[in-house]
C-alpha positions, 0 to 999 in steps of 0.5 A: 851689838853697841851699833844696836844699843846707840841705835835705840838710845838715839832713837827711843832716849830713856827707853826703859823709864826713870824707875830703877830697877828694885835689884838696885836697891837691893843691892845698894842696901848690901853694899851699905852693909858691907861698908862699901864707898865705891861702885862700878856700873858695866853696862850703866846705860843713861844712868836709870840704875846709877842714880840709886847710889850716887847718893851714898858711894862713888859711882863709875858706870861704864858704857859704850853708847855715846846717845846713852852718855849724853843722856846720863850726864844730864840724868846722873850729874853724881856718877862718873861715866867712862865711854868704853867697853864693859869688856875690858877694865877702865879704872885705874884703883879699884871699887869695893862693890860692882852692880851689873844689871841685865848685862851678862846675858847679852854675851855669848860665852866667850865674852860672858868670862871677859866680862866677870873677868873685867869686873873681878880685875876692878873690884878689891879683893874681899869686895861684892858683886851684885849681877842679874841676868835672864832666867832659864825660867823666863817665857823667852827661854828655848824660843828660836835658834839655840846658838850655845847651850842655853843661849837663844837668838829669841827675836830676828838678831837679838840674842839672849844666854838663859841661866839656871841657878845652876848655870849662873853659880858656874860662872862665878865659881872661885868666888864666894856666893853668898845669895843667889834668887830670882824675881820678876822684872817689870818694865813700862816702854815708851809707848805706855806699855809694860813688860815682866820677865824672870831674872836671876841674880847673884851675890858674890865677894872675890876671894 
């Protein structure tokens, strides 16, 4: 998957615009609310989501593409990145808040747990969790080979996990849930195009 990510980000740069995601303002506005200073981005890409906060916390994105650093160290100066895997914790203190866009559904089970796993160990204990990921809703849902219950390889070697609201509240279960929705992304390609999927998201705090 990361020889996939580099691939396109080498070839294609800012693949999916400067415009944030508007999750990502959603997200900030909570994290402000809650008194929040510190963010970590998994899965931060060149940096399109953390520029929306790097004006009001300390931001961390951690990503594995070196095409996508290179990138982000020019679009996000205000965010520290780490080159390393979202799988794993990389920081050394912990943040008050993650934000983790369209990431969670890359994973097969296995490695959807490391993922919550990793972001829990460097959160704070009390500190929220901002994920969004597809949903079960979404026109893609049930296309192609079923690879794990819910967890569809949709296009010739890309695979995608689906969540029901259910779904997605099981995986963080243990935790606090204060909101869980859902809303249409939509997203302009290189070539002009646009493209509208259905995410889920959800906001938890670790207990």
């Amino acid at each position: 998957m990361s020889q996939y990510w580099s691939q396109r980000f080498a070839r294609e740069g800012m693949i999916w615009g400067s415009r944030p995601s508007p999750s990502a303002g959603w997200a900030k506005q909570r994290f402000m609310e809650d008194g929040a200073s510190s963010v970590l981005v998994p899965g931060a890409g060149y940096g399109r989501n953390t520029k929306v906060f790097a004006p009001e916390f300390t931001v961390y994105g951690i990503e594995l593409s070196e095409a996508a650093l290179e990138l982000a160290a020019e679009w996000d100066p205000g965010t520290t990145f780490i080159a390393g895997s979202a799988l794993q914790p990389q920081l050394v203190h912990p943040v008050d808040a993650v934000y983790c866009y369209d990431v969670l559904h890359l994973f097969l089970a296995d490695d959807r747990r490391r993922l919550i796993d990793a972001c829990l160990e460097q959160v704070r204990s009390g500190g929220l969790l901002y994920f969004t990921s597809f949903s079960d809703e979404d026109p893609n849902y049930g296309c192609g080979t079923e690879l794990e219950p819910g967890t569809y390889e949709y296009k010739a070697d890309k695979y995608a996990h689906f969540f029901s609201d259910g779904d997605l509240r099981g995986h963080f279960a243990g935790n606090e849930i204060l909101e869980t929705g859902s809303f249409t992304e939509s997203l302009k390609n290189p070539q002009g195009g646009t493209h509208e999927y259905i995410l889920r998201y959800i906001l938890a705090r670790k207990k």
